[in-house]
C-alpha positions as CSV (number, residue, x, y, z in Angstrom):
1,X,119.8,91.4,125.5
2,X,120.4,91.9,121.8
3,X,118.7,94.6,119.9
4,X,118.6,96.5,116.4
5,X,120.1,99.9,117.2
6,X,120.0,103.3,114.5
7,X,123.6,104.3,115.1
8,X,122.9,107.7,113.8
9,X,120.2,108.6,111.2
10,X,121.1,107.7,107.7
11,X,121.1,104.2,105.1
12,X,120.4,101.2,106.4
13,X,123.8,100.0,106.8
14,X,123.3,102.5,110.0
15,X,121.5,99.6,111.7
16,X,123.8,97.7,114.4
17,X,123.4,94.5,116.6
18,X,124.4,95.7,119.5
19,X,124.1,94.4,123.8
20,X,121.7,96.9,125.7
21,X,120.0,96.6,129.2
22,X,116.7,94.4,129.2
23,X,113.4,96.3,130.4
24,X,111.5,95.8,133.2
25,X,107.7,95.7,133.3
26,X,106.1,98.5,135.5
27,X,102.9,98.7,137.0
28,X,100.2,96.6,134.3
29,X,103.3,95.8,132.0
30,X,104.2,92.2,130.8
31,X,107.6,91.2,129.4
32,X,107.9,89.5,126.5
33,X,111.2,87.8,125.5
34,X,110.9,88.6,121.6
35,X,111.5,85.6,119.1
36,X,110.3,87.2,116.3
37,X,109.6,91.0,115.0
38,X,108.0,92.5,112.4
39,X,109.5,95.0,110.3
40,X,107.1,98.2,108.6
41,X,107.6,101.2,106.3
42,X,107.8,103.3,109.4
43,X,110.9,101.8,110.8
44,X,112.6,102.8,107.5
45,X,111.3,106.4,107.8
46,X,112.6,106.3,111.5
47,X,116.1,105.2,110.5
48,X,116.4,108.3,108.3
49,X,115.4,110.6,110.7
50,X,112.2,111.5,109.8
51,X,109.9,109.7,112.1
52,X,110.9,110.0,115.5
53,X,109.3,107.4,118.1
54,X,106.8,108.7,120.6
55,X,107.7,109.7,124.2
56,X,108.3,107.0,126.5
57,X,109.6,104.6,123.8
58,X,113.7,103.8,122.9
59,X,114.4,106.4,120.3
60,X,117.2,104.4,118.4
61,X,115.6,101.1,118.6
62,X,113.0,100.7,115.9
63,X,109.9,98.2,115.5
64,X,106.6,98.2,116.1
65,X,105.5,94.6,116.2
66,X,106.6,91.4,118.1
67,X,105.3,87.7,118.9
68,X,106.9,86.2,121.4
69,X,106.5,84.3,125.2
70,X,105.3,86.3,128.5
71,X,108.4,85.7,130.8
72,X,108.0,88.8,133.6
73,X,105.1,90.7,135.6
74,X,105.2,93.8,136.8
75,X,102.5,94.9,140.0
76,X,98.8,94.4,139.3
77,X,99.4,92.5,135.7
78,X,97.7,89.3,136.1
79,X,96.2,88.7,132.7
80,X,98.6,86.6,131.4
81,X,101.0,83.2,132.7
82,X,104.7,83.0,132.2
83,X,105.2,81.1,129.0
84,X,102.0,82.3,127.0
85,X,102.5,82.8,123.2
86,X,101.8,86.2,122.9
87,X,102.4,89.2,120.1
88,X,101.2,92.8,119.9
89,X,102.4,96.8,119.0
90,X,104.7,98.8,121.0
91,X,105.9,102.7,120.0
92,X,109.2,101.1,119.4
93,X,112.0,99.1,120.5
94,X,110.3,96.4,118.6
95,X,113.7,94.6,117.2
96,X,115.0,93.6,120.6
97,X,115.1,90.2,122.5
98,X,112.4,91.8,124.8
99,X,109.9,94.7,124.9
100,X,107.7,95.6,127.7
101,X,104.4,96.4,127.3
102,X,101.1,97.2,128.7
103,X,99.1,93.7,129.3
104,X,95.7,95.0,127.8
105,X,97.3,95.7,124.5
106,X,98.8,92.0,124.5
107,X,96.8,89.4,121.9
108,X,97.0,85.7,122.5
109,X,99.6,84.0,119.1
110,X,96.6,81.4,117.5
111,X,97.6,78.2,118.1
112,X,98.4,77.9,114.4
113,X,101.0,80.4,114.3
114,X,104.5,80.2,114.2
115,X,106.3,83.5,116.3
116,X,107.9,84.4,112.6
117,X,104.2,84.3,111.1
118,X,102.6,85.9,114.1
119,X,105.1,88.7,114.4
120,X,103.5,89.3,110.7
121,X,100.1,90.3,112.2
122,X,99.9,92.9,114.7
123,X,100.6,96.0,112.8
124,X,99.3,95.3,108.9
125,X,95.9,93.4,110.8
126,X,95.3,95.9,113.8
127,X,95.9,98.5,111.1
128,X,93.5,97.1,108.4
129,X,90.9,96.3,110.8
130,X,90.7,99.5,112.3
131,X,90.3,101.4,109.4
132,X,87.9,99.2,107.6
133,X,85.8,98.1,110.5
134,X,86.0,100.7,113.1
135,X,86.5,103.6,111.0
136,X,85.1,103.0,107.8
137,X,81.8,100.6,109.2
138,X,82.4,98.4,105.4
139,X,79.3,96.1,105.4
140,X,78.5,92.7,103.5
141,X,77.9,93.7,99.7
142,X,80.2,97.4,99.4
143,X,83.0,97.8,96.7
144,X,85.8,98.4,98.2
145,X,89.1,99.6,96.4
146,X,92.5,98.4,97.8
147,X,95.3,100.5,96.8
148,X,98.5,98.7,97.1
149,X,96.8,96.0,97.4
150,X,100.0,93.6,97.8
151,X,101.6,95.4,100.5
152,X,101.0,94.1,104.1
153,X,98.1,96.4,105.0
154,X,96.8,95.5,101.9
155,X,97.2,91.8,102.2
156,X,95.5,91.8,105.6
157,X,92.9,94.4,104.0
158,X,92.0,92.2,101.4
159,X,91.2,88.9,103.6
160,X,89.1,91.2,106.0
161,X,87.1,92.9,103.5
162,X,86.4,89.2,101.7
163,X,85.7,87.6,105.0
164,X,83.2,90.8,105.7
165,X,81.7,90.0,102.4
166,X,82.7,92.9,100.7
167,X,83.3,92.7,96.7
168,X,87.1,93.9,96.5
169,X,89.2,95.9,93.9
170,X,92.7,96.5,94.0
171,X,95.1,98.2,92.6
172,X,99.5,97.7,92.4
173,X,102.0,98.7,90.5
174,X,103.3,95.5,89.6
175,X,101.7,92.5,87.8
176,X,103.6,89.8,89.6
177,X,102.2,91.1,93.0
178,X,98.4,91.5,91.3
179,X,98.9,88.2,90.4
180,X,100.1,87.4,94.1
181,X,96.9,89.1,95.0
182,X,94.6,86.7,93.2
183,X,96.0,84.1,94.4
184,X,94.8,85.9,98.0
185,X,91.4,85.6,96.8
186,X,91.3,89.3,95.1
187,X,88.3,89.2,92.6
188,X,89.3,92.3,90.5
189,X,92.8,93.4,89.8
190,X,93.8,96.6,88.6
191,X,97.3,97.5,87.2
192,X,98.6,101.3,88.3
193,X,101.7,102.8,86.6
194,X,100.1,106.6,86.9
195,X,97.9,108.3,89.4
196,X,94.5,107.9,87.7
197,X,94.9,105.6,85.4
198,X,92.8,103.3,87.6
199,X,89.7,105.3,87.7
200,X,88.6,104.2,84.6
201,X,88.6,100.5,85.2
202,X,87.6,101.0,88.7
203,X,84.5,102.8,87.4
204,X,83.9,100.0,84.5
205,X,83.9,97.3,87.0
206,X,81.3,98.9,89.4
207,X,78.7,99.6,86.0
208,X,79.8,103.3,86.8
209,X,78.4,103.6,90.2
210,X,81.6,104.1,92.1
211,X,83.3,102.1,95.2
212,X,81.7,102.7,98.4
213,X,85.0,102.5,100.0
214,X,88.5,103.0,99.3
215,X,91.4,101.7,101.9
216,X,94.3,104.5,99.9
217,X,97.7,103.3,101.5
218,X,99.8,105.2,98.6
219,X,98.4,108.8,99.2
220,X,99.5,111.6,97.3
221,X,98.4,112.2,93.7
222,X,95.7,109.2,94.1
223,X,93.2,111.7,96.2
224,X,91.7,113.2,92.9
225,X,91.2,109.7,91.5
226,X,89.6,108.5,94.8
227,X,87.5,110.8,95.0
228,X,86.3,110.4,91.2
229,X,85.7,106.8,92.1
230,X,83.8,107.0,95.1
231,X,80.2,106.4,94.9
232,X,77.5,108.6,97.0
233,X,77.6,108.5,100.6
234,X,81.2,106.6,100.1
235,X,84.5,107.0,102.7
236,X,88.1,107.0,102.0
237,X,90.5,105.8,104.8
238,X,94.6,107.2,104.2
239,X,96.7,105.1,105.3
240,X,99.2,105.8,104.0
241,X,101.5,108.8,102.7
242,X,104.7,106.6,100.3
243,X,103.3,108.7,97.3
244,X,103.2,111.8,99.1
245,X,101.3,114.1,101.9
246,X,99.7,116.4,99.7
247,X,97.3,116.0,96.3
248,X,94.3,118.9,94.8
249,X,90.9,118.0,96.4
250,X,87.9,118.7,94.7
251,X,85.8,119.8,97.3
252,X,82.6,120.5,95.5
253,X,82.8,116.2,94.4
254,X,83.0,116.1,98.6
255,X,80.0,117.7,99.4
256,X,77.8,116.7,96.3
257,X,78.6,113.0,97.0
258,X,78.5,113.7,101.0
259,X,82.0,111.7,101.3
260,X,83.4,111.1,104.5
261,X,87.3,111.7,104.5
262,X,89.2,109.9,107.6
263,X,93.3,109.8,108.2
264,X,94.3,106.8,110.6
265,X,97.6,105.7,112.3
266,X,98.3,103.5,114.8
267,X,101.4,104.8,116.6
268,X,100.6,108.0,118.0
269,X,97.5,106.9,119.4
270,X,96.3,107.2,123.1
271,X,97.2,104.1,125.5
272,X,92.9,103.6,125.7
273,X,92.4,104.1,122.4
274,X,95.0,101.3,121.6
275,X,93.9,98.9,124.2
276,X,90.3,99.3,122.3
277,X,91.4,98.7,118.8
278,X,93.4,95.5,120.2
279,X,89.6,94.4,122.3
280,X,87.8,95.0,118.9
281,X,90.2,92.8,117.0
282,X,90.4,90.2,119.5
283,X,86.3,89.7,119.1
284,X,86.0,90.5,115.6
285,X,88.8,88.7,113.7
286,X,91.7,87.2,116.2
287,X,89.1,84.2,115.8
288,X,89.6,83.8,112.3
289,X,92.7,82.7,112.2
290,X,91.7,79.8,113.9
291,X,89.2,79.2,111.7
292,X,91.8,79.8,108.8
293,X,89.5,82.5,107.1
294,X,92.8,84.7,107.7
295,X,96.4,84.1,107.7
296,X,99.8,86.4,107.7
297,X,101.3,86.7,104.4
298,X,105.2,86.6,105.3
299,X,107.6,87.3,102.2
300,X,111.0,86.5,103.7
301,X,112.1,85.8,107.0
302,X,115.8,87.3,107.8
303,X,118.2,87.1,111.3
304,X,117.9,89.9,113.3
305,X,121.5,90.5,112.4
306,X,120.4,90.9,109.0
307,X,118.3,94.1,109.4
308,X,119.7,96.2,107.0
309,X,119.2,93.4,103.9
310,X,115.4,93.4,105.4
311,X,115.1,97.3,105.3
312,X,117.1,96.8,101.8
313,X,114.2,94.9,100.1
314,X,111.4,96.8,101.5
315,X,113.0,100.2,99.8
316,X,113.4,98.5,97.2
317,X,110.0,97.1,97.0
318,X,111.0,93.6,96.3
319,X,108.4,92.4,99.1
320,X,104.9,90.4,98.9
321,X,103.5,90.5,102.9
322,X,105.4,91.2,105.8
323,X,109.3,91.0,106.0
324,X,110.0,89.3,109.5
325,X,112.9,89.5,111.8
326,X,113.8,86.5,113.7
327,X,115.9,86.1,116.9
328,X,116.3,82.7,117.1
């Protein structure tokens, strides 16, 4: 099979096509021949070296994400039929013609997606879901504050939180994508060119109350500001770290407002605790696809052999949505 190799740690020209052995499924494990995969910040931080895939997965073949057909069983996997439309995570070895996986963690591609749309969904979705539903419980009628609102967490983020009937801020860098944003359905759009230059507005917007959650997937120097937004009793859910791992905290602000702090990453998580988060989604929101209260937001769609121009735009933060890898 063909697959998406990081010949040695480095730019993204380090990214080859090369021929490698196809997996086989094990015990539980389906096979899916890949047709399209999904490419996220942490396959550019794995390229340079500084995000290593977790035991048991191909160290120098990155991804995360994949939608594709079932086309191999391995003993006691009897979930799923040879030919089903199917997409989900793996650890890595995402951009490859096939991954194995195992065949609880496997979600069903809605009838209304295309592999290159569905291979948008897995990670930004699962990811957004979990941390809003799951971690941070958001309930019908809480403010909740998107930073980075028109990445692909924050994309998925802000169709969940509307379709939860939450009232939704966000936050970006860059008009063109606020205005992207709005065209999402974002009520309230909040331009950032400095840390805390959205507390203010943020604040103004809520008559001064505060948010009752924020999804932060920036990090860094935005934890003061967070936490000055937050309301009583609110929770902040990091995401993630492209502004940093490290920011002041004003503790005291914590414990007079009784916020509830949580981290959250998919990756590294347990083989149960993924299986879970994949059950949850499949009840809570898979469904809505269907119903079109949620769809992928894809940017551009590249050949596989074009991995390094997709990596290219994402560090350069050309992107709207997901930047998709197709194998066609």
């Amino acid at each position: 099979m063909r697959a998406i190799v990081i010949a040695r740690p480095g730019p993204p020209d380090v990214l080859e096509l090369r021929e490698v052995p196809a997996p086989e499924p094990g015990a539980g494990q389906v096979r899916v021949r890949v047709h399209a995969s999904g490419v996220n910040r942490a396959d550019l931080l794995q390229r340079r070296g500084g995000y290593p895939a977790p035991p048991g997965w191909p160290p120098e073949i990155p991804g995360l994400e994949y939608a594709g057909v079932v086309d191999a069983f391995g003993d006691g996997a009897e979930r799923w039929a040879v030919g089903d439309r199917v997409m989900g995570l793996v650890g890595g070895g995402g951009y490859a013609e096939a991954v194995v996986v195992n065949e609880a963690e496997v979600m069903a591609v809605p009838a209304s997606l295309s592999f290159e749309a569905a291979a948008a969904v897995p990670e930004v979705f699962l990811t957004a879901h979990d941390a809003l539903s799951t971690q941070m419980g958001l309930r019908p009628g809480d403010w909740l504050l998107i930073h980075a609102v028109g990445s692909g967490v924050g994309t998925a983020g802000l169709q969940l939180a509307l379709a939860a009937g939450a009232r939704v801020l966000g936050t970006g860098r860059s008009a063109w994508k606020l205005e992207r944003a709005r065209e999402l359905g974002l009520p309230i759009a909040v331009e950032a060119k400095g840390p805390e230059d959205w507390v203010e507005p943020v604040l103004h917007e809520t008559g001064g109350r505060g948010v009752d959650g924020v999804l932060d997937l920036v990090g860094g120097a935005y934890l003061p500001g967070n936490v000055k937004c937050l309301a009583r009793l609110g929770r902040l859910v990091i995401v993630g770290l492209v502004a940093g791992a490290s920011a002041p905290l004003d503790m005291g602000a914590v414990l007079r407002k009784r916020l509830r702090i949580f981290g959250t990453v998919m990756r590294t998580r347990s083989p149960d605790e993924r299986v879970a988060a994949v059950a949850a989604f499949g009840r809570e929101a898979l469904p809505l696809f269907g119903e079109r209260r949620l769809r992928p937001v894809v940017d551009r769609v590249y050949p596989a052999a074009q991995a390094a121009d997709a990596h290219r735009r994402m560090e350069a933060n050309e992107n709207f949505g997901k930047i998709v890898l197709s194998w066609a």
